[in-house]
N, C-alpha and C positions, 0 to 999 in steps of 0.2 A: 504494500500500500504506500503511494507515494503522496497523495494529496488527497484531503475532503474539501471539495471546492464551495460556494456561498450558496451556489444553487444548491447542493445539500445530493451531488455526485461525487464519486470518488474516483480517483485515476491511480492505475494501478501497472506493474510489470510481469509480463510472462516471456518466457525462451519459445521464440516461436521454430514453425516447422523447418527452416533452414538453419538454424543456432542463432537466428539476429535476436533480439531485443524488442519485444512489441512492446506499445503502450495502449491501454485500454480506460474507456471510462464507462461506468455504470452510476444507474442513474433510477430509482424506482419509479415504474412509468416510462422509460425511455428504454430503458433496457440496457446490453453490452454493444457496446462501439469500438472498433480499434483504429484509435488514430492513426491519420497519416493515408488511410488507403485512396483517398479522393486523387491522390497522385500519384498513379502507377511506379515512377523513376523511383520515391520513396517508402515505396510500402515494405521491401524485404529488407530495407537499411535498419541498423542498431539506431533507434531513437530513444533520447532520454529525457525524462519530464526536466522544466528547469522551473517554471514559477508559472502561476495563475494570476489572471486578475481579479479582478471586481465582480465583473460579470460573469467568471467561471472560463473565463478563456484560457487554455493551455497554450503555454509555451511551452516546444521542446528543440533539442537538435535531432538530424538527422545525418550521420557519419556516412560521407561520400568521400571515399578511399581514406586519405588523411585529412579532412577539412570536417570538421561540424557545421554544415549549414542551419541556418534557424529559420523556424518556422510556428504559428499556431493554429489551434485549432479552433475553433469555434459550437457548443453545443446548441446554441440559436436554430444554428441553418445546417449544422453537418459538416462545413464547409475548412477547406486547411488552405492555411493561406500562405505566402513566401515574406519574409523577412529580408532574410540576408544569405542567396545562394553564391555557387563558385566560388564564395572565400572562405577561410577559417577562419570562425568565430569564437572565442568566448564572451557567457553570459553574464553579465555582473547580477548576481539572482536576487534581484531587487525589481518591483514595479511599483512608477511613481503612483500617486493619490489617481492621478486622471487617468493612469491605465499605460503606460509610459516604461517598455521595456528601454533598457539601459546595456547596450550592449560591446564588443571592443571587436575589431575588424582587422587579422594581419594586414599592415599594408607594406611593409618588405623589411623582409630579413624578421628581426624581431620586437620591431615598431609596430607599436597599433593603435590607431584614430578610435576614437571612442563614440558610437552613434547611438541616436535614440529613434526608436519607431513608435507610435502613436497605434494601438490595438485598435482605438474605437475610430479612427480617421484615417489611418494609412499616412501620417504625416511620418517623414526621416530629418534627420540631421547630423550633421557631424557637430563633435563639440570638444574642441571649439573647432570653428573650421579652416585653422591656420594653423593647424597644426598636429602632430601625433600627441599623443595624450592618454591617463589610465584614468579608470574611476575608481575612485575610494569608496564611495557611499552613493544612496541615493536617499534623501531627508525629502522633510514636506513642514511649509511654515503653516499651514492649515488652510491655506490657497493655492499654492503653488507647488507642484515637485521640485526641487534641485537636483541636479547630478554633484558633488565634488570633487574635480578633475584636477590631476596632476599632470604639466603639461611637461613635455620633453625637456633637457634640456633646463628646465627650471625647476631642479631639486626640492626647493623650502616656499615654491608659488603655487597656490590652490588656487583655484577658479570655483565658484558655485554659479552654474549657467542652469537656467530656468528651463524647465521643461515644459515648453509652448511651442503654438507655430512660427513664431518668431524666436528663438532661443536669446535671453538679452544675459550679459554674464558680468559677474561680476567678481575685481582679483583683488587676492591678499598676495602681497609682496613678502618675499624673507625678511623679517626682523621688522613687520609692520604689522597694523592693530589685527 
């Protein structure tokens, strides 16, 4: 059992028929589901739950060779949607207040941009978008999500950039308040 989600479903893991890693959710009244099969390329791949939101939306990856692409699922409509495919991801397993996966993106060698995808709008962003970057945390001041982002390159500077369609950020310097 890996998650009891708000709807009041659970998501769960079994070793399917080829040795991969299915994820499934059940749901009284709805029944067993197994995520992911909406999309042939990913239904015999190792997928692992990473967090829900608000609405019961699964997020998981789906292991394509050596890349974890992300992806969720949705118990609404059935439906699995793509996130963040062809690269390898990690998930910082946090979702903001608004439903706001937080996620970090190789972009070479062993640099990775830190982006955010919006569940309920399909909004992305990189954060910040001038640069490679890791998340520490994902907070919420009781309006807004923040990400707290350590940018490259800038050791002792945090960034807390706003989890909106416009991301607005804001920095703490080394040896500043």
């Amino acid at each position: 059992l890996l998650a009891v989600l708000p709807n009041g479903g659970v998501v769960f893991s079994r070793v399917g028929g080829g040795g991969e890693l299915d994820l499934f959710y059940f749901r009284v009244g709805t029944g067993l589901i197994e995520l992911g099969t909406d999309i042939p390329a990913i239904a015999s791949r190792n997928k692992t739950f990473q967090v829900n939101d608000t609405n019961s939306k699964v997020v998981f990856t789906a292991l394509n060779g050596a890349n974890e692409e992300l992806y969720f699922w949705n118990p609404s409509n059935g439906q699995t949607t793509e996130i963040a495919t062809n690269v390898n991801t990690t998930v910082f397993s946090e979702v903001g207040a608004s439903n706001e996966v937080v996620y970090n993106v190789v972009a070479n060698g062993t640099a990775e941009d830190a982006k955010y995808y919006d569940l309920d709008d399909g909004t992305t962003a990189t954060l910040p978008s001038t640069d490679t970057s890791e998340v520490l945390a994902v907070i919420n001041d009781g309006s807004t999500s923040w990400a707290i982002v350590r940018a490259s390159g800038t050791l002792m500077d945090m960034l807390a950039i706003s989890l909106v369609a416009s991301p607005s950020t804001q920095t703490w310097l080394a040896g500043g308040n």
